[in-house]
DOFIKOL-92125 format. One record per atom (N, C-alpha, C, O): residue in one letter; atom name; x, y, z. Coordinates in pm, 1 decimal. Example, Ala and Ser with C-alpha at 12.3 -4.5 7.8 and 13.67 -1.06 7.14 Angstrom:
2
+------+------+----------+----------+----------+
| type | atom |        X |        Y |        Z |
+------+------+----------+----------+----------+
|    A |    N |   1319.0 |   -569.0 |    780.0 |
|    A |   CA |   1230.0 |   -450.0 |    780.0 |
|    A |    C |   1320.0 |   -330.0 |    780.0 |
|    A |    O |   1423.6 |   -331.9 |    846.5 |
|    S |    N |   1285.0 |   -225.0 |    708.0 |
|    S |   CA |   1367.0 |   -106.0 |    714.0 |
|    S |    C |   1290.0 |      3.0 |    787.0 |
|    S |    O |   1340.9 |    113.8 |    803.9 |
+------+------+----------+----------+----------+
This chain:
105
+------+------+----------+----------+----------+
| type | atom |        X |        Y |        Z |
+------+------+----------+----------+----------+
|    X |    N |     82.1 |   -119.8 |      0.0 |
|    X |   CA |      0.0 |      0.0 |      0.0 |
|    X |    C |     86.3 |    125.9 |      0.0 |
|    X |    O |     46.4 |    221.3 |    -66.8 |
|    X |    N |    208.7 |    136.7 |     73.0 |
|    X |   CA |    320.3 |    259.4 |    100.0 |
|    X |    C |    373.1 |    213.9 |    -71.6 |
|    X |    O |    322.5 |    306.7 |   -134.6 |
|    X |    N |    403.5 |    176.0 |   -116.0 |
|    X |   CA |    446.9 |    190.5 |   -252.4 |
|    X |    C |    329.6 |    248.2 |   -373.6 |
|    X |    O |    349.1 |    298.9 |   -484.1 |
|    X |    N |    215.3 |    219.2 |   -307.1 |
|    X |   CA |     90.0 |    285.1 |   -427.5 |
|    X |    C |     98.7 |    401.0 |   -387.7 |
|    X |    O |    110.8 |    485.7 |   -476.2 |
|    X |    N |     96.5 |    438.6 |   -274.0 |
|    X |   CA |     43.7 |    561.1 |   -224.7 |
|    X |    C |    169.3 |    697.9 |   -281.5 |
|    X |    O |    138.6 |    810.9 |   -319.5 |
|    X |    N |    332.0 |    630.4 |   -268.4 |
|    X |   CA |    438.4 |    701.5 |   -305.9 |
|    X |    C |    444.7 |    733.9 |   -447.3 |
|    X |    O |    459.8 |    843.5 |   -501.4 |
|    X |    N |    426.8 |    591.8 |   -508.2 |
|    X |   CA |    392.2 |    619.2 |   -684.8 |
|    X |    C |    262.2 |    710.2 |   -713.5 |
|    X |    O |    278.0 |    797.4 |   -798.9 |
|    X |    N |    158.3 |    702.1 |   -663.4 |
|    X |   CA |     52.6 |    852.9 |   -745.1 |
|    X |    C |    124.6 |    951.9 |   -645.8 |
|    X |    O |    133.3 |   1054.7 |   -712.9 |
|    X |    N |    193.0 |    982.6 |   -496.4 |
|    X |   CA |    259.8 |   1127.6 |   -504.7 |
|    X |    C |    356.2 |   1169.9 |   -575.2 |
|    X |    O |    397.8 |   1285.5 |   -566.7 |
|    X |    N |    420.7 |   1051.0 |   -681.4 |
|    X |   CA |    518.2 |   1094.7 |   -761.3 |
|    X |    C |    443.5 |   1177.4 |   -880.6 |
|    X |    O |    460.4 |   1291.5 |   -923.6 |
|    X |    N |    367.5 |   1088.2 |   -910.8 |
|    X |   CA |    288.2 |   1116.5 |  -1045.3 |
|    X |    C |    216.7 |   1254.3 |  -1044.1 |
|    X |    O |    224.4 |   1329.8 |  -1141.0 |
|    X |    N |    144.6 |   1286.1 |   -928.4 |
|    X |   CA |    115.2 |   1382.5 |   -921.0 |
|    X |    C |    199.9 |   1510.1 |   -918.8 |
|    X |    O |    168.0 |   1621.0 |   -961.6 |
|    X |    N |    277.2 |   1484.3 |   -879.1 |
|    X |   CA |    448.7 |   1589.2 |   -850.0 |
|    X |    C |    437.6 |   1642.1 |   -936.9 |
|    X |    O |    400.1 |   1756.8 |   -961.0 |
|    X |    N |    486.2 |   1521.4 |  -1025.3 |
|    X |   CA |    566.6 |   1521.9 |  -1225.9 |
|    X |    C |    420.8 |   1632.7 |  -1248.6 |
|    X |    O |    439.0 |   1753.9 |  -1260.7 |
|    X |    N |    305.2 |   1582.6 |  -1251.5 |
|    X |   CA |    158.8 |   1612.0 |  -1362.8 |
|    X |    C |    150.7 |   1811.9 |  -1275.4 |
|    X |    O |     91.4 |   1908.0 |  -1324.2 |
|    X |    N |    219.6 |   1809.8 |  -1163.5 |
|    X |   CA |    170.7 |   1951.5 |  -1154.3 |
|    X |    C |    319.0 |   2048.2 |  -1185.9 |
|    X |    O |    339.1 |   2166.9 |  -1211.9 |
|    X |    N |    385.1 |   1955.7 |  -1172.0 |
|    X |   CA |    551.6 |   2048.6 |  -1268.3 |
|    X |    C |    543.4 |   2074.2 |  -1410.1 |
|    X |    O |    620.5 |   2154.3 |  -1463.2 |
|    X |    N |    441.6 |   2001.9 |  -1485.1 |
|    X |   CA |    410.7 |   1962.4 |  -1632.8 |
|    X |    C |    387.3 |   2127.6 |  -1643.5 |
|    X |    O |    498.2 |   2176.0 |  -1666.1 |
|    X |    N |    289.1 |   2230.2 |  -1636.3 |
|    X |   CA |    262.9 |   2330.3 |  -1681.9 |
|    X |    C |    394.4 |   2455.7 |  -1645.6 |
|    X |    O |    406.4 |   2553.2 |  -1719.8 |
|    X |    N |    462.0 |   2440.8 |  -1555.7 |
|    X |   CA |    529.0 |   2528.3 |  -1518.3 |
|    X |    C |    661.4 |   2498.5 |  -1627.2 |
|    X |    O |    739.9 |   2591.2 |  -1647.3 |
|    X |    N |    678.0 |   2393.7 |  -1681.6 |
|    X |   CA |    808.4 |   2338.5 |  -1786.5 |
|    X |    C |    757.7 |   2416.3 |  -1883.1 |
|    X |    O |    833.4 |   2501.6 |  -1929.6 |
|    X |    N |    616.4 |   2406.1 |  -1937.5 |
|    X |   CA |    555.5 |   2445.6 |  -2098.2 |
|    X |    C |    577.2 |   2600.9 |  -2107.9 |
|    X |    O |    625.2 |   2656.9 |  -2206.4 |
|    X |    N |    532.1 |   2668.2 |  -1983.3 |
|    X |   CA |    516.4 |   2852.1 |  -1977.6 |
|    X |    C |    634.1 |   2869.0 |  -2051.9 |
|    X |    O |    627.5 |   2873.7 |  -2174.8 |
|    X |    N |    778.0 |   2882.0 |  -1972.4 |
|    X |   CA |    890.0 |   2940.5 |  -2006.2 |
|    X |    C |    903.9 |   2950.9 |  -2224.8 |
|    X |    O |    936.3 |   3053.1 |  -2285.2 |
|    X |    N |    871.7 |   2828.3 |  -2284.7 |
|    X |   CA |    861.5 |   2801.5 |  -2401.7 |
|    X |    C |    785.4 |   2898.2 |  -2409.8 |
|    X |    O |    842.4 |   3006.2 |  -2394.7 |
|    X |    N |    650.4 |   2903.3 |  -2432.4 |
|    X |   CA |    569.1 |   2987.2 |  -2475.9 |
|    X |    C |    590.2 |   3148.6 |  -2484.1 |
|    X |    O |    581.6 |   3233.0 |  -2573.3 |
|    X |    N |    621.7 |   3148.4 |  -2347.0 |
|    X |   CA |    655.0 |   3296.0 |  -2386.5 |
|    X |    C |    760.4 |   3348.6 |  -2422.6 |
|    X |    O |    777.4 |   3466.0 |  -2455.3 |
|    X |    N |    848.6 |   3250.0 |  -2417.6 |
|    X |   CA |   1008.4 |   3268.6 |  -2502.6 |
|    X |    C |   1001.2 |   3291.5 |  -2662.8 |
|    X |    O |   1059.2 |   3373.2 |  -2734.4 |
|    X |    N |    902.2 |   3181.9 |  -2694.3 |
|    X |   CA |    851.6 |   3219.7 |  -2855.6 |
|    X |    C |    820.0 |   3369.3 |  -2894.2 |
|    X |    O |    863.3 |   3436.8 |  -2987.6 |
|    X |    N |    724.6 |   3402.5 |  -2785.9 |
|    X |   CA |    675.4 |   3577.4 |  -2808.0 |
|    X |    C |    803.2 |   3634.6 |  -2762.5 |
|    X |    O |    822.4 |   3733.9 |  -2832.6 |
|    X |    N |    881.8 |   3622.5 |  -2694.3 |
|    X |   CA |   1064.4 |   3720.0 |  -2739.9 |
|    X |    C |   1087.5 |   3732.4 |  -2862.4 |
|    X |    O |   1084.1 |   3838.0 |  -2925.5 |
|    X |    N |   1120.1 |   3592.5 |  -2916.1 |
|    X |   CA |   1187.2 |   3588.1 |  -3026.4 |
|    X |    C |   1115.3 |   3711.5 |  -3168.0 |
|    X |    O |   1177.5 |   3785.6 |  -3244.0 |
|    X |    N |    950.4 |   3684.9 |  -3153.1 |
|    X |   CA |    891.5 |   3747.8 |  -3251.1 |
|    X |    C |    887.0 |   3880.6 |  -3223.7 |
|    X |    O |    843.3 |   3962.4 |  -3304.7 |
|    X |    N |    941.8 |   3918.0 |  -3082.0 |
|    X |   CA |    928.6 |   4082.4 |  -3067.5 |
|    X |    C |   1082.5 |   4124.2 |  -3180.3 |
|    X |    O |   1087.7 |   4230.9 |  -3241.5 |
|    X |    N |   1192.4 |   4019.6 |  -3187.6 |
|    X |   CA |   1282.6 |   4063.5 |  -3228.0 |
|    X |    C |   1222.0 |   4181.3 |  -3403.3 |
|    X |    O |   1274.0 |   4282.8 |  -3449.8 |
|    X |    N |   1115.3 |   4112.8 |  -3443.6 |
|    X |   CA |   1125.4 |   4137.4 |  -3565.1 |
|    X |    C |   1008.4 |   4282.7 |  -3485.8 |
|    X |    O |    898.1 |   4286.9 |  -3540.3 |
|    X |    N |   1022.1 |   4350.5 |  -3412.5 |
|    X |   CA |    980.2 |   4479.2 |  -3409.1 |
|    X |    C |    908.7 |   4549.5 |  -3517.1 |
|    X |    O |    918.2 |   4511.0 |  -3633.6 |
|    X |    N |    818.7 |   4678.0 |  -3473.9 |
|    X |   CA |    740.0 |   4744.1 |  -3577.3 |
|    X |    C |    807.4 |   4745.7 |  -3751.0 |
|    X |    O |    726.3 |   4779.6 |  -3837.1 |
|    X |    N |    929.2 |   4715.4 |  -3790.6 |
|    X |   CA |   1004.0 |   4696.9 |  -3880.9 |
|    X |    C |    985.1 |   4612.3 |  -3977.7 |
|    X |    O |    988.1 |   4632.8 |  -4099.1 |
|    X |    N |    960.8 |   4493.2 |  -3905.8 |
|    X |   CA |    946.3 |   4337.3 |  -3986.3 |
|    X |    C |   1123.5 |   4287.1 |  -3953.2 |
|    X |    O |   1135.0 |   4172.2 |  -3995.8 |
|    X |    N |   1220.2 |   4322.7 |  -3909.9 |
|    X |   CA |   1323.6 |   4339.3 |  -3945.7 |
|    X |    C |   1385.3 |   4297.2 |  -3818.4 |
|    X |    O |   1332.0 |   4362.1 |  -3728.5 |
|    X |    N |   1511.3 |   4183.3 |  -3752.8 |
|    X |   CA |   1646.3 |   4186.7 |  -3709.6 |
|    X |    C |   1758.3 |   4259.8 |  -3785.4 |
|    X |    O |   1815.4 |   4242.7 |  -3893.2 |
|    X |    N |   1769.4 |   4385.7 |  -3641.9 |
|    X |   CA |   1908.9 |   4418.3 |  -3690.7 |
|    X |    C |   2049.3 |   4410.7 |  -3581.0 |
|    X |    O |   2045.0 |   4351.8 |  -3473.0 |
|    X |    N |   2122.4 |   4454.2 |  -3613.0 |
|    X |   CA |   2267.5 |   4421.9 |  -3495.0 |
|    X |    C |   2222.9 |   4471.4 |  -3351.1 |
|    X |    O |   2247.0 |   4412.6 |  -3245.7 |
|    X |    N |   2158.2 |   4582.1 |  -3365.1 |
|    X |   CA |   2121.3 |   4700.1 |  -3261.8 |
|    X |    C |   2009.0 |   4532.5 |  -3170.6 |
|    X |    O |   2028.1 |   4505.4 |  -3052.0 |
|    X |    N |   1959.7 |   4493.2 |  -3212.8 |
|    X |   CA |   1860.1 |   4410.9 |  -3144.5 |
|    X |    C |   1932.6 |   4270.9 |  -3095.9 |
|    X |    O |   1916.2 |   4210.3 |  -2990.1 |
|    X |    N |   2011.5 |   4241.7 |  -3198.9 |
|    X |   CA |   2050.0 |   4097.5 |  -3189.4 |
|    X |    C |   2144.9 |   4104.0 |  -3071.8 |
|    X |    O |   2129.1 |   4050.2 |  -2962.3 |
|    X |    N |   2231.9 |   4168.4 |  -3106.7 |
|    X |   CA |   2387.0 |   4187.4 |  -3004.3 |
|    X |    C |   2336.9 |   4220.1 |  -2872.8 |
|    X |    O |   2425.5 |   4206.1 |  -2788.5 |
|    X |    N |   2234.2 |   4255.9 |  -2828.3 |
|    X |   CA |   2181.8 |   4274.3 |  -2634.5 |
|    X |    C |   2156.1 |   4138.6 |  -2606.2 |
|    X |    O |   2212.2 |   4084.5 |  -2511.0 |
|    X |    N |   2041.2 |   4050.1 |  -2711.9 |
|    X |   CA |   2004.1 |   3984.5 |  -2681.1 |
|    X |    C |   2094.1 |   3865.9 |  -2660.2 |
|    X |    O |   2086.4 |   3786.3 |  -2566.6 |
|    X |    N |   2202.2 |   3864.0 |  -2784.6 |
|    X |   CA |   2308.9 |   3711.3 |  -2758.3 |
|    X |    C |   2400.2 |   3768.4 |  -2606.2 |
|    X |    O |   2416.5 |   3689.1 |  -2513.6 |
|    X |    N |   2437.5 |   3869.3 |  -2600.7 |
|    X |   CA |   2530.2 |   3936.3 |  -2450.6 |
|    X |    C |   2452.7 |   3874.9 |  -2315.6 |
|    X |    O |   2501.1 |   3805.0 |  -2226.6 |
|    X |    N |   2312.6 |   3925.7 |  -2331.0 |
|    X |   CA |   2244.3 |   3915.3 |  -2210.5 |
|    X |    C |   2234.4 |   3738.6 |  -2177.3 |
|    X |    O |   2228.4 |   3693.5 |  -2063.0 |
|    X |    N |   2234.3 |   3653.2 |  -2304.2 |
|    X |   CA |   2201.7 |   3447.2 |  -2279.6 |
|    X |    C |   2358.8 |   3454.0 |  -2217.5 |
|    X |    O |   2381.4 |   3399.8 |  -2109.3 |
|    X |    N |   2467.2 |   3524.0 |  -2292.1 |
|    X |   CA |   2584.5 |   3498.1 |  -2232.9 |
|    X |    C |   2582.0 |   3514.7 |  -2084.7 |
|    X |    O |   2622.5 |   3419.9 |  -2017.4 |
|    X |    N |   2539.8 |   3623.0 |  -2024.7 |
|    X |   CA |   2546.6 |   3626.0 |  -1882.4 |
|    X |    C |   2469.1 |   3557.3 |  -1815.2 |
|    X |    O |   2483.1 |   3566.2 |  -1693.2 |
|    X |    N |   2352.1 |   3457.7 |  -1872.5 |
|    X |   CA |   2301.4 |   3423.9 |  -1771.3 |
|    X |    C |   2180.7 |   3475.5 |  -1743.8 |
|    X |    O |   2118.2 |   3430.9 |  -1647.6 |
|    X |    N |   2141.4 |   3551.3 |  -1802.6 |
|    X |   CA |   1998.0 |   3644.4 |  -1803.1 |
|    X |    C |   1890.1 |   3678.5 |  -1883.3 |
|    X |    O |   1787.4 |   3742.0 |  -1858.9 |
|    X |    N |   1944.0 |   3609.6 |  -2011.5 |
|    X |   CA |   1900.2 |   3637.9 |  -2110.7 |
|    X |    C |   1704.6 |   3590.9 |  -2136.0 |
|    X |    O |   1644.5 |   3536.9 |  -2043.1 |
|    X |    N |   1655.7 |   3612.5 |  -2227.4 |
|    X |   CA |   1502.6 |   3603.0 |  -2205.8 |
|    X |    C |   1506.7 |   3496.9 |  -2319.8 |
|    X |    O |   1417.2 |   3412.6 |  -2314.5 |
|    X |    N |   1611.1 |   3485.8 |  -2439.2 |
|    X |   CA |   1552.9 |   3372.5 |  -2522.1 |
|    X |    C |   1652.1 |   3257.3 |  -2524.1 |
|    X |    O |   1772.2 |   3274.4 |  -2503.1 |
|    X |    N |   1592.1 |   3128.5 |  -2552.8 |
|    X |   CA |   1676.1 |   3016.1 |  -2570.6 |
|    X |    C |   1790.6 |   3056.6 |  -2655.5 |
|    X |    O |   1836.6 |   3159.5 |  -2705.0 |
|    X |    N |   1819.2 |   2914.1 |  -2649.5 |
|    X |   CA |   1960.3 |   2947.7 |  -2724.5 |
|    X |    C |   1969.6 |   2905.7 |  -2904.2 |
|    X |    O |   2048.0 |   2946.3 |  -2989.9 |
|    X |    N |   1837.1 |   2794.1 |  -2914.4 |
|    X |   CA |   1774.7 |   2756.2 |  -3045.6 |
|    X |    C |   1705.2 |   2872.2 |  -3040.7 |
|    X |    O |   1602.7 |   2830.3 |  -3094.5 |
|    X |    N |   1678.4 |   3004.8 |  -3013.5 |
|    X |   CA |   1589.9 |   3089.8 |  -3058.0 |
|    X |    C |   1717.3 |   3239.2 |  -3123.1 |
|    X |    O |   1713.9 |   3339.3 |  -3194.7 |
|    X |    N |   1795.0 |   3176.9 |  -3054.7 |
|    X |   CA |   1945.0 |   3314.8 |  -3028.6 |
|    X |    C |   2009.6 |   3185.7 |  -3186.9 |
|    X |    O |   2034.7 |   3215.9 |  -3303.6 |
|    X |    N |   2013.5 |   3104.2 |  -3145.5 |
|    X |   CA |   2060.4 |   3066.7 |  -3337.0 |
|    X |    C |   1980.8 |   3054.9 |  -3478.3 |
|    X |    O |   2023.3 |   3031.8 |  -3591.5 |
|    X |    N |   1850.7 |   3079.0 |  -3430.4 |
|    X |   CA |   1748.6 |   3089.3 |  -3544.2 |
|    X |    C |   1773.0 |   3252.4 |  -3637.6 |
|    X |    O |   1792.8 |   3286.5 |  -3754.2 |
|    X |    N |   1753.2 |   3332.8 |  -3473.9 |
|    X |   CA |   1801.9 |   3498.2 |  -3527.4 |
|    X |    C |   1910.5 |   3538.4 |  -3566.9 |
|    X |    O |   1921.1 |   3656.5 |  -3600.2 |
|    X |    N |   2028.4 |   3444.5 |  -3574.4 |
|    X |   CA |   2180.6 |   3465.8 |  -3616.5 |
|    X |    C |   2154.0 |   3455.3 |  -3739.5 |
|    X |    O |   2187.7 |   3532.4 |  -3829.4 |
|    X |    N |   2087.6 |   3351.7 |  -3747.4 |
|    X |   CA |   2004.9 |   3287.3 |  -3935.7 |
|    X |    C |   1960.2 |   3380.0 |  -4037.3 |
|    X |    O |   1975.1 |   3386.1 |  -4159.3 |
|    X |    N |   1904.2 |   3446.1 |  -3955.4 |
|    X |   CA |   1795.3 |   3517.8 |  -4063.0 |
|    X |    C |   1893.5 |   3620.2 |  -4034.6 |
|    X |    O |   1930.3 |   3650.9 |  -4148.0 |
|    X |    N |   1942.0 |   3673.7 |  -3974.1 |
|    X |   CA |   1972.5 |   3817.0 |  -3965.0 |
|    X |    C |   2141.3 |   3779.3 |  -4081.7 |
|    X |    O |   2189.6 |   3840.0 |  -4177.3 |
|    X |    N |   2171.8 |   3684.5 |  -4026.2 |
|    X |   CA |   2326.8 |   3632.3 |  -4163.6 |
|    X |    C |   2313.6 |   3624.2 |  -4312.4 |
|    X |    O |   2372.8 |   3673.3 |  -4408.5 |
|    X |    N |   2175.5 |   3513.0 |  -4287.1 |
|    X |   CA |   2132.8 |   3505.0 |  -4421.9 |
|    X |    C |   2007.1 |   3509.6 |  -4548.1 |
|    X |    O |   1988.8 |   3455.1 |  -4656.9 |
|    X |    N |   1928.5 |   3619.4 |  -4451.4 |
|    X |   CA |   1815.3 |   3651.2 |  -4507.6 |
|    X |    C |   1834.4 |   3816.1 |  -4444.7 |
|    X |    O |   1771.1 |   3873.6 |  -4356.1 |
|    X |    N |   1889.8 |   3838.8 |  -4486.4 |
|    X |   CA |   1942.7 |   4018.8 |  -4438.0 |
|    X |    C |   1812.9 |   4056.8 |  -4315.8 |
|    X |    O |   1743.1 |   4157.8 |  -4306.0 |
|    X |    N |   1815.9 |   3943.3 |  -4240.3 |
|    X |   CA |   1713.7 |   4016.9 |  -4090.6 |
|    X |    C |   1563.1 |   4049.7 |  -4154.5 |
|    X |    O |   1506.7 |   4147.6 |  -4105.7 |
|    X |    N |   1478.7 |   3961.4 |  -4280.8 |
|    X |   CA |   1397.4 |   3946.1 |  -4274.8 |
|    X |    C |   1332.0 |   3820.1 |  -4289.0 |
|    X |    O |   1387.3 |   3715.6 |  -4323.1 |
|    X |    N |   1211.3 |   3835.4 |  -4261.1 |
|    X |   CA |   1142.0 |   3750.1 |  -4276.0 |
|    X |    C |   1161.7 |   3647.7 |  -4395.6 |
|    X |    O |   1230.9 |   3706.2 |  -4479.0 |
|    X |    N |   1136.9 |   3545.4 |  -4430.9 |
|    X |   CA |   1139.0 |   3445.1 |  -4540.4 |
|    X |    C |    983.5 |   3449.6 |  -4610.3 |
|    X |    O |    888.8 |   3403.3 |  -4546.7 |
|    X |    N |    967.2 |   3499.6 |  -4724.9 |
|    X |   CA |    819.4 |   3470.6 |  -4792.1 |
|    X |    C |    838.3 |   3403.7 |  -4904.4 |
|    X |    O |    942.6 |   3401.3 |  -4969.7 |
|    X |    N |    701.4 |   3328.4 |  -4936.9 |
|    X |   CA |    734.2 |   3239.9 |  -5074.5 |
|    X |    C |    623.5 |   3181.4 |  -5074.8 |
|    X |    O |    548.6 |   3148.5 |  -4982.8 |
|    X |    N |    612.7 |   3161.4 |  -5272.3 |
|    X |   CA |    440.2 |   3099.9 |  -5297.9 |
|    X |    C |    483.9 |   2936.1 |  -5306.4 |
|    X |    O |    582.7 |   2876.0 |  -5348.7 |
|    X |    N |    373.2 |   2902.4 |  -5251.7 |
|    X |   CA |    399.8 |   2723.0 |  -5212.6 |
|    X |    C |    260.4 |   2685.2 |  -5357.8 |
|    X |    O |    170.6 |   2742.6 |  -5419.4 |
|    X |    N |    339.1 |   2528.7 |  -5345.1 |
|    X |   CA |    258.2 |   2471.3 |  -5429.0 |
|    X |    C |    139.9 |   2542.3 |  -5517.6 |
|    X |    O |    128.6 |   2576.3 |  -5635.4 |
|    X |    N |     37.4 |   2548.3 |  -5372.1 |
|    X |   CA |   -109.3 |   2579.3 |  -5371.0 |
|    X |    C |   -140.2 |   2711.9 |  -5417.6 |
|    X |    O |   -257.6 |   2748.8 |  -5415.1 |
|    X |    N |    -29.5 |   2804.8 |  -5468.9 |
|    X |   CA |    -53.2 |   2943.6 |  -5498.3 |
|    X |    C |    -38.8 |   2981.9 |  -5391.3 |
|    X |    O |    -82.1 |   3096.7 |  -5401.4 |
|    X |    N |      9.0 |   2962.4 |  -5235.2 |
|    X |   CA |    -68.4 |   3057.4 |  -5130.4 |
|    X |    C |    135.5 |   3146.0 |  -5104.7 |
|    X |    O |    250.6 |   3112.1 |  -5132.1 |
|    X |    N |     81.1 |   3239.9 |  -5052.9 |
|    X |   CA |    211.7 |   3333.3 |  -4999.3 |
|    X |    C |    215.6 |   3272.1 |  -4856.5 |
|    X |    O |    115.2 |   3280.0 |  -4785.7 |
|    X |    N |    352.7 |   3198.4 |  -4802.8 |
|    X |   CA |    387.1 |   3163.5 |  -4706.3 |
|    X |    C |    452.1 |   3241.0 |  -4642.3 |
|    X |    O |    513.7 |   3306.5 |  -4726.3 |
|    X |    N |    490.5 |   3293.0 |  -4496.4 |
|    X |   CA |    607.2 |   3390.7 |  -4444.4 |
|    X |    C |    603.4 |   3298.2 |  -4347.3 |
|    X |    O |    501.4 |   3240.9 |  -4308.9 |
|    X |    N |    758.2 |   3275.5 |  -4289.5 |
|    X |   CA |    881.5 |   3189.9 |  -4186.5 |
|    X |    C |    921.7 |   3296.1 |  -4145.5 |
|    X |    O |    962.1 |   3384.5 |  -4220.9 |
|    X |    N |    918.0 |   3305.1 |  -4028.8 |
|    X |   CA |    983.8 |   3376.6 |  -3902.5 |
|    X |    C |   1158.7 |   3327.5 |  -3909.0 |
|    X |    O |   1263.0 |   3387.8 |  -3934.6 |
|    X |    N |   1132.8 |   3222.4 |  -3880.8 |
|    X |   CA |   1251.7 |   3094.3 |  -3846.9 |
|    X |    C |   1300.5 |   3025.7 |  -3945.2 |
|    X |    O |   1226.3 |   3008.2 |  -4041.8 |
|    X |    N |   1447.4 |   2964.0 |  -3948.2 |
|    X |   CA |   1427.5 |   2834.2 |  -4077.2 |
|    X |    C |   1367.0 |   2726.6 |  -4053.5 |
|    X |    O |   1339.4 |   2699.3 |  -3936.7 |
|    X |    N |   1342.6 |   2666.6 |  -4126.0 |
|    X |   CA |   1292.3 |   2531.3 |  -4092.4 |
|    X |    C |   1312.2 |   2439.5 |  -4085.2 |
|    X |    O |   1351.3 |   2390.6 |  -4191.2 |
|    X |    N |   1303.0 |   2333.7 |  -3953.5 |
|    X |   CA |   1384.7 |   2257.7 |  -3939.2 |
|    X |    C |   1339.3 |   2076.5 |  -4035.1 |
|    X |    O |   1414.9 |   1980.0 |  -4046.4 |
|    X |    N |   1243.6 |   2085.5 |  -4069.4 |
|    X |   CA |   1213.6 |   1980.3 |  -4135.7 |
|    X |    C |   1120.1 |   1985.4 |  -4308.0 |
|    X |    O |   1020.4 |   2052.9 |  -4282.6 |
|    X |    N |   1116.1 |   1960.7 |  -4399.8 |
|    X |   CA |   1015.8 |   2004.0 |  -4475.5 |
|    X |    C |    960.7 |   1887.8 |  -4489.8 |
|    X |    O |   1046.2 |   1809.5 |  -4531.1 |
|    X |    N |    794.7 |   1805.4 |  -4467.3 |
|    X |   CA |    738.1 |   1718.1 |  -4559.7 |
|    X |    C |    686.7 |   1757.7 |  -4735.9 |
|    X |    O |    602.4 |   1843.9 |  -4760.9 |
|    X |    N |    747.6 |   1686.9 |  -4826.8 |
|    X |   CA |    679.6 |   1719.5 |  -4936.5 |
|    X |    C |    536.7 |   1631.3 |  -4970.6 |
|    X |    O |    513.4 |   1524.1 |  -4914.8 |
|    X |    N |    476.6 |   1671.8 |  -5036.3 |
|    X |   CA |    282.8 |   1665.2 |  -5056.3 |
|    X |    C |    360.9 |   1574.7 |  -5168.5 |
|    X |    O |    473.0 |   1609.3 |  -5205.8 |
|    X |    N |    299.9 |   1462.4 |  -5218.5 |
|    X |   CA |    274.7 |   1391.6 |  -5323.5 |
|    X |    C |    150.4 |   1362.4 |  -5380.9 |
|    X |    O |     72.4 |   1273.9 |  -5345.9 |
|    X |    N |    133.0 |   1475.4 |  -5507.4 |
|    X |   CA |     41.5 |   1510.3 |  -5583.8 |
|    X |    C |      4.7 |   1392.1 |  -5708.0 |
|    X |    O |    -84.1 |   1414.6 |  -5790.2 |
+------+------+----------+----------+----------+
């Protein structure tokens, strides 16, 4: 019975730590997209606080979010990525992408 009772206080532990793991993500995502400011645009002035500040220890975005913006700002001159897909539609990428499935038509 002391072993049932220890296993659901584990479980329960884990199931109420579960939401407090997800927040930090979420709103780390909304950092990253403030980067592209009223502009549409990463520039040095934005990028360089933000990689200084992960260096110390303080920083507000991951570190897959601090190499996504090195990306675009290196090699998409700090904008956005747009492009017509298949379907005719205009796509815009924040980010690169880390996987593509292709549609077999």
């Amino acid at each position: 019975m002391k072993k049932v009772l220890t296993c659901m206080w584990v479980v329960m532990l884990l199931a109420s730590a579960l939401p407090m793991a997800v927040t930090p993500v979420s709103a780390s995502s909304a950092e990253y997209k403030k980067l592209f400011d009223g502009d549409n645009k990463i520039t040095r002035d934005e990028l360089a606080p933000k990689i200084c500040s992960y260096m110390l220890g303080s920083g507000d975005l991951t570190l897959d979010e601090l190499r996504d913006a090195a990306y675009v700002y290196a090699y998409w001159n700090g904008e956005q990525f747009t492009f017509v897909d298949s379907a005719n539609r205009t796509v815009t990428i924040y980010r690169p992408a880390k996987r593509i499935i292709p549609q077999i038509t």
